[in-house]
The first five atom37 places (N, CA, C, CB, O) and aatype in JSON, in Angstrom:
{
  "aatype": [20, 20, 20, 20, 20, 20, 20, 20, 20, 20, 20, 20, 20, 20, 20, 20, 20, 20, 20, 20, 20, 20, 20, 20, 20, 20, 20, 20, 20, 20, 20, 20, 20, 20, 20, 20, 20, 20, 20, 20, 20, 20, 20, 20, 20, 20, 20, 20, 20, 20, 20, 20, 20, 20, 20, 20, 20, 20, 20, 20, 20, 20, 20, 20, 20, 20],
  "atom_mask": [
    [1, 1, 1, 1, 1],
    [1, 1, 1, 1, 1],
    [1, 1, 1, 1, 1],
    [1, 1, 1, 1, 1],
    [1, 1, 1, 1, 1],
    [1, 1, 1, 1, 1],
    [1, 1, 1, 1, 1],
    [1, 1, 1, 1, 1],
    [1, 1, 1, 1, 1],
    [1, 1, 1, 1, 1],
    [1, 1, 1, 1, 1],
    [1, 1, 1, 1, 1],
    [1, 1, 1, 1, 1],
    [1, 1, 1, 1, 1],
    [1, 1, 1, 1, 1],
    [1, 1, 1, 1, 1],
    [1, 1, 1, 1, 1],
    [1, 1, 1, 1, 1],
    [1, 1, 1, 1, 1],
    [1, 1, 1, 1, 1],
    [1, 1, 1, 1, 1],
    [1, 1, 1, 1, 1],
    [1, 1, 1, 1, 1],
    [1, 1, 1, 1, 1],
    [1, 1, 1, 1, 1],
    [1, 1, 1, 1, 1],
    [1, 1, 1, 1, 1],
    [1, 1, 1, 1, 1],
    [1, 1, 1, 1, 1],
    [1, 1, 1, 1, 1],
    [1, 1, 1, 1, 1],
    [1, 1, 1, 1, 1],
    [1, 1, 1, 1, 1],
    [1, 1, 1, 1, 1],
    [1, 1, 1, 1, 1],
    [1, 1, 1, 1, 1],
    [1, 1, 1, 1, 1],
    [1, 1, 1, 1, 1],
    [1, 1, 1, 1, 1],
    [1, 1, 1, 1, 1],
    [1, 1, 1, 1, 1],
    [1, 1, 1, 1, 1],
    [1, 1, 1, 1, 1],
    [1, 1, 1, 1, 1],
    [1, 1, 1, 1, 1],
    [1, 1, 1, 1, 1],
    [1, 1, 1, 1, 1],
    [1, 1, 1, 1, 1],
    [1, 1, 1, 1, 1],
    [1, 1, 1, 1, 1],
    [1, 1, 1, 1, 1],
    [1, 1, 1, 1, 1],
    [1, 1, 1, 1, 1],
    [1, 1, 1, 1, 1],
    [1, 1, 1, 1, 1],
    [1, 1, 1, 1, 1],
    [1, 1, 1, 1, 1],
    [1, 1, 1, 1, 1],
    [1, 1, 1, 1, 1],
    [1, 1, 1, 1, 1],
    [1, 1, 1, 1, 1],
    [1, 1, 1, 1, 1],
    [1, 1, 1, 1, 1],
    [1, 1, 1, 1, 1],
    [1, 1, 1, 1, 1],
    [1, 1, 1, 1, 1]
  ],
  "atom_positions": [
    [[-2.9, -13.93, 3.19], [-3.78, -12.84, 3.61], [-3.37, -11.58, 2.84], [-3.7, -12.62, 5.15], [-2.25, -11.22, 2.48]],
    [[-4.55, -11.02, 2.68], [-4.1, -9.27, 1.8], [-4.54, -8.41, 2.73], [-4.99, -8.72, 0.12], [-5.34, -8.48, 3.66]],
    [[-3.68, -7.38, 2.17], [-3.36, -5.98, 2.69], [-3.82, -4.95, 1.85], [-1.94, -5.76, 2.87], [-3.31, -4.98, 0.73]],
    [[-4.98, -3.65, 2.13], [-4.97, -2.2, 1.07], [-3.63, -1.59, 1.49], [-6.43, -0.88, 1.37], [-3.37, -1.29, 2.66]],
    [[-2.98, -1.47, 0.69], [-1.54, -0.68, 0.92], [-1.88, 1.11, 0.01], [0.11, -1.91, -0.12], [-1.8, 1.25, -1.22]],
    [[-2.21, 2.22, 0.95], [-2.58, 3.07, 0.66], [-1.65, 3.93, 0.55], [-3.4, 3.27, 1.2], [-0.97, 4.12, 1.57]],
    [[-1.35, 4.63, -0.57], [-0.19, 5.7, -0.61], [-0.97, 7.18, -0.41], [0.73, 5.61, -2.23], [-1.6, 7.74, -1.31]],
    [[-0.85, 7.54, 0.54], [-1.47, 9.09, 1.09], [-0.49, 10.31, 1.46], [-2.29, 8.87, 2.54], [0.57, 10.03, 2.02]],
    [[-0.72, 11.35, 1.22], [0.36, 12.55, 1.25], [-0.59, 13.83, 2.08], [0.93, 13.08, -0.67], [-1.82, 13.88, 2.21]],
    [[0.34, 14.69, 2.5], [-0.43, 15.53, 3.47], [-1.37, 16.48, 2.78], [0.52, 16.32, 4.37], [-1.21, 16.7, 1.58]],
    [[-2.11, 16.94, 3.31], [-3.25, 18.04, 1.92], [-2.18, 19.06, 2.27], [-5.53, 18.75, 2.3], [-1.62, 19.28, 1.2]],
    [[-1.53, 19.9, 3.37], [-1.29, 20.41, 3.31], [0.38, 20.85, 3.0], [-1.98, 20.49, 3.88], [0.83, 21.99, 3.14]],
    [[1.2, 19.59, 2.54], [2.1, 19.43, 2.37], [2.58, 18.54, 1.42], [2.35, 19.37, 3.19], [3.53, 17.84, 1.74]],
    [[1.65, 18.37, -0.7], [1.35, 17.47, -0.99], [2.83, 16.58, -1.55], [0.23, 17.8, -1.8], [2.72, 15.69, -2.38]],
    [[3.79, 16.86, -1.14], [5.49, 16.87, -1.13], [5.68, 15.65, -0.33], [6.34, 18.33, -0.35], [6.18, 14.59, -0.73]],
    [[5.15, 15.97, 1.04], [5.11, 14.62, 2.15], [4.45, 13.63, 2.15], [4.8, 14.82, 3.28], [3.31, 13.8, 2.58]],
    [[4.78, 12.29, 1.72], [3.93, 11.44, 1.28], [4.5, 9.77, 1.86], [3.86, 11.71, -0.39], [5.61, 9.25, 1.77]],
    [[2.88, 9.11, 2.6], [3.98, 7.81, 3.68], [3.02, 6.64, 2.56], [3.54, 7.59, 6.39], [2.4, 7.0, 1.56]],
    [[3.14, 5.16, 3.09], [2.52, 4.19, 1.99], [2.29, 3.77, 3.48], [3.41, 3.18, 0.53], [3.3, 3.76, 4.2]],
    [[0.78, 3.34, 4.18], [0.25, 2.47, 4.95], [-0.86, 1.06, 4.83], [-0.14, 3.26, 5.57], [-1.67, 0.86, 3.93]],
    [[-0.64, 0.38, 5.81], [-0.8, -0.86, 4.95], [-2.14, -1.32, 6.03], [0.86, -2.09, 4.79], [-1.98, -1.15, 7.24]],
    [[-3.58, -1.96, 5.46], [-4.14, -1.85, 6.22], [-4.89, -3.3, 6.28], [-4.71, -0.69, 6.08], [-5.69, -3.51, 5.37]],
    [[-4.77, -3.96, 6.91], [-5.08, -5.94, 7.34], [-6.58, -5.91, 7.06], [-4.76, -6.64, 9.49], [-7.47, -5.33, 7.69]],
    [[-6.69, -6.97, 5.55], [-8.63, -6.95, 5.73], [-8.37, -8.67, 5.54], [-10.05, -5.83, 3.99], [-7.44, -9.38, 5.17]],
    [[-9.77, -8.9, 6.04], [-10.39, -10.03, 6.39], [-9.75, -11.43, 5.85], [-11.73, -9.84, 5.97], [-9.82, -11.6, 4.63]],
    [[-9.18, -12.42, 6.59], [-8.63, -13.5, 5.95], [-9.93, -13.85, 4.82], [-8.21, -14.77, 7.13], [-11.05, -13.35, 4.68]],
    [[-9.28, -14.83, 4.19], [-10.26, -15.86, 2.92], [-10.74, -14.76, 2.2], [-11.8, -16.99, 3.5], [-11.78, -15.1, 1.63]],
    [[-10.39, -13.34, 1.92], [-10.55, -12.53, 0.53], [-9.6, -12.6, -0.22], [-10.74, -11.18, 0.58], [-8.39, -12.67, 0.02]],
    [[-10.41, -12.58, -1.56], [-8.82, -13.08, -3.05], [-8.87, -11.12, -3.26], [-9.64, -14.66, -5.59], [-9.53, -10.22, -2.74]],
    [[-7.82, -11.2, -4.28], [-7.73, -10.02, -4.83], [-8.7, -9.43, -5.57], [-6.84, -10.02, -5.45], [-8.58, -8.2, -5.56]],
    [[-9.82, -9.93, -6.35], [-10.91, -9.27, -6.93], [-12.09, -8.74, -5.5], [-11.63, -10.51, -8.15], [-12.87, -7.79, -5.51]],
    [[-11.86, -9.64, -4.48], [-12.57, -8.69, -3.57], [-12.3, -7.86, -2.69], [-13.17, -9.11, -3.03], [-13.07, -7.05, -2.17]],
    [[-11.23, -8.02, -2.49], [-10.22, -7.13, -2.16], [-10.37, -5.67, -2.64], [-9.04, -7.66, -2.65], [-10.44, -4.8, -1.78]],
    [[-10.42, -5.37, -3.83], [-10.51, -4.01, -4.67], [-12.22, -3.95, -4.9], [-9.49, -4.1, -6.38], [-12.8, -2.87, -4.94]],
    [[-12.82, -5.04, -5.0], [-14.11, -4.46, -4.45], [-14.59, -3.93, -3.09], [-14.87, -5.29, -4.64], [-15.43, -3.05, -2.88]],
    [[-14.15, -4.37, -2.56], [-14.18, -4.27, -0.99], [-13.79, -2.97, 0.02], [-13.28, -5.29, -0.59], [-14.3, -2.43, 1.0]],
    [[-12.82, -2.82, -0.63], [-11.87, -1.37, 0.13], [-12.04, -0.27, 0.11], [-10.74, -1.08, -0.19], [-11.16, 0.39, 0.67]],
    [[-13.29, 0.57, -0.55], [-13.45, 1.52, -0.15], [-14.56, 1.91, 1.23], [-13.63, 1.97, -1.25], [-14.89, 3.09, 1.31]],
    [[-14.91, 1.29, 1.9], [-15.04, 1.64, 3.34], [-14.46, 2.22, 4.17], [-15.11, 0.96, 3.87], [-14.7, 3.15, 4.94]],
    [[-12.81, 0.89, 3.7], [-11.78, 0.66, 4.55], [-11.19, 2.66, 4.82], [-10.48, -0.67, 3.59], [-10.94, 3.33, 5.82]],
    [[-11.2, 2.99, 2.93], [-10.99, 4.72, 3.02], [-11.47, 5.46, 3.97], [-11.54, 5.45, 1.98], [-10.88, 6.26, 4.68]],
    [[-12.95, 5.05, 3.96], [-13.42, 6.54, 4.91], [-12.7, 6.27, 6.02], [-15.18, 6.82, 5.4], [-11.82, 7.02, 6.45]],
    [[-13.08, 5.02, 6.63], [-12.27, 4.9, 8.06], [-10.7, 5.46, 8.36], [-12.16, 3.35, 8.32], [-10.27, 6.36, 9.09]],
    [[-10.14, 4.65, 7.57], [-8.93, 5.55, 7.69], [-8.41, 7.24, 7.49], [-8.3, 4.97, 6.94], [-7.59, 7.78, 8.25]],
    [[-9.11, 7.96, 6.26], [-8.97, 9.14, 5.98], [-9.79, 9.67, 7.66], [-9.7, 9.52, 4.3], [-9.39, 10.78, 8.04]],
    [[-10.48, 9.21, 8.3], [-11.51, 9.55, 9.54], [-10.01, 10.07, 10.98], [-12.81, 7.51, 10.08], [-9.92, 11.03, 11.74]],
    [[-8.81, 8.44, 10.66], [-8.13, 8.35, 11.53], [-7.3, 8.75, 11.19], [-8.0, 7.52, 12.01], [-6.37, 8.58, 11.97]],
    [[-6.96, 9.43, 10.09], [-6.09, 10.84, 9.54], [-6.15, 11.98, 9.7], [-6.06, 11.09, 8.51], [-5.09, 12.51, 10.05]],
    [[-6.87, 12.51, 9.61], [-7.2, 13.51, 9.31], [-6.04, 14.6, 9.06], [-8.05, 13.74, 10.16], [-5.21, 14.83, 9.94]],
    [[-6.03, 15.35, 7.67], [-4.8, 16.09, 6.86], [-3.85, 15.22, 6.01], [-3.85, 16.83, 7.9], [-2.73, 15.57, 5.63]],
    [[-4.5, 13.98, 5.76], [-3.7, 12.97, 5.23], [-4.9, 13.18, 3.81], [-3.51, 11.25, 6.3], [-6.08, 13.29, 4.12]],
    [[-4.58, 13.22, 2.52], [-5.32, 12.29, 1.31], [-4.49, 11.2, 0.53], [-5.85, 13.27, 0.12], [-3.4, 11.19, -0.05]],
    [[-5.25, 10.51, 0.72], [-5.41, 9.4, -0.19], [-5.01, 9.36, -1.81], [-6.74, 9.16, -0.1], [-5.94, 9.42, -2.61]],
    [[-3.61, 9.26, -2.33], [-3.72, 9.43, -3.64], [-3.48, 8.29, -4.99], [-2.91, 10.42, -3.71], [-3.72, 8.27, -6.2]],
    [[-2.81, 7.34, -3.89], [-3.42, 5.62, -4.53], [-3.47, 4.28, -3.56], [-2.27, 5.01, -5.85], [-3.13, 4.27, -2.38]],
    [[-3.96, 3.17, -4.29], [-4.11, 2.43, -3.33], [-4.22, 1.61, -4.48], [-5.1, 2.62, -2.19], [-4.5, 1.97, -5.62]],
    [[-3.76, -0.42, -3.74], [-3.51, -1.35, -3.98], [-3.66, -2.51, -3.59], [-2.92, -1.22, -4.06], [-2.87, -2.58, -2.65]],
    [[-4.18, -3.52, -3.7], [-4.21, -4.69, -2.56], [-2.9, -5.83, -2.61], [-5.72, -5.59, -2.8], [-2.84, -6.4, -3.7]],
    [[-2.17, -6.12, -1.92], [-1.44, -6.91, -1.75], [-0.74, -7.92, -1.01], [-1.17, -6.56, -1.94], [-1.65, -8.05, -0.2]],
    [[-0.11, -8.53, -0.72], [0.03, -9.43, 0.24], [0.3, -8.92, 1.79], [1.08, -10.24, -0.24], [1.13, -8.03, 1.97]],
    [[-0.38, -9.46, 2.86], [0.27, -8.84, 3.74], [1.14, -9.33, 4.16], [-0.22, -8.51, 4.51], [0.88, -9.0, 5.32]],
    [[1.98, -9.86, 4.25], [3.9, -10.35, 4.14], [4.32, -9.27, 3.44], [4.5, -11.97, 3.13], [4.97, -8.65, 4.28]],
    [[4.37, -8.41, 2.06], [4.99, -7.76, 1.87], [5.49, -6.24, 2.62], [4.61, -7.88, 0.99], [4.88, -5.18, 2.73]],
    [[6.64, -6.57, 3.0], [7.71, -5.79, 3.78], [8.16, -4.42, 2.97], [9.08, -6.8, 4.01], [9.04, -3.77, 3.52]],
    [[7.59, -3.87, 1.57], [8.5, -2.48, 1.25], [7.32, -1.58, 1.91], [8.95, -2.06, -0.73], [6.93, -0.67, 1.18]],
    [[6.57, -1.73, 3.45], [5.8, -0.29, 3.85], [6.85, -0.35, 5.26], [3.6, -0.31, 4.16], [6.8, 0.55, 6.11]]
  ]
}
């Protein structure tokens, strides 16, 4: 299963910066994955708010460095 693993930093603090990892749909490969994920943005930047978005990645969700 993959994960958007989003690296976002505060607008107002662009110094402070966390990597969150966000569970999409079993049976997607990685090409749809990165087609796929910008929805996933608004929603989340929605459940942020003062957080931007300054990269993002798709990757396994087993991987443990978030």
């Amino acid at each position: 299963m993959l994960a958007i693993v989003l690296s976002a930093c505060l607008a107002n603090q662009p110094a402070v910066c966390k990597d969150y990892k966000i569970p999409i749909n079993e049976g997607i490969d990685t090409t749809h994955c990165m087609t796929d994920a910008p929805p996933y943005f608004a929603q989340w930047s929605e459940e942020h708010p003062g957080w931007q978005i300054k990269r993002w990645r798709c990757a396994p969700s087993s991987e443990n460095d978030i």
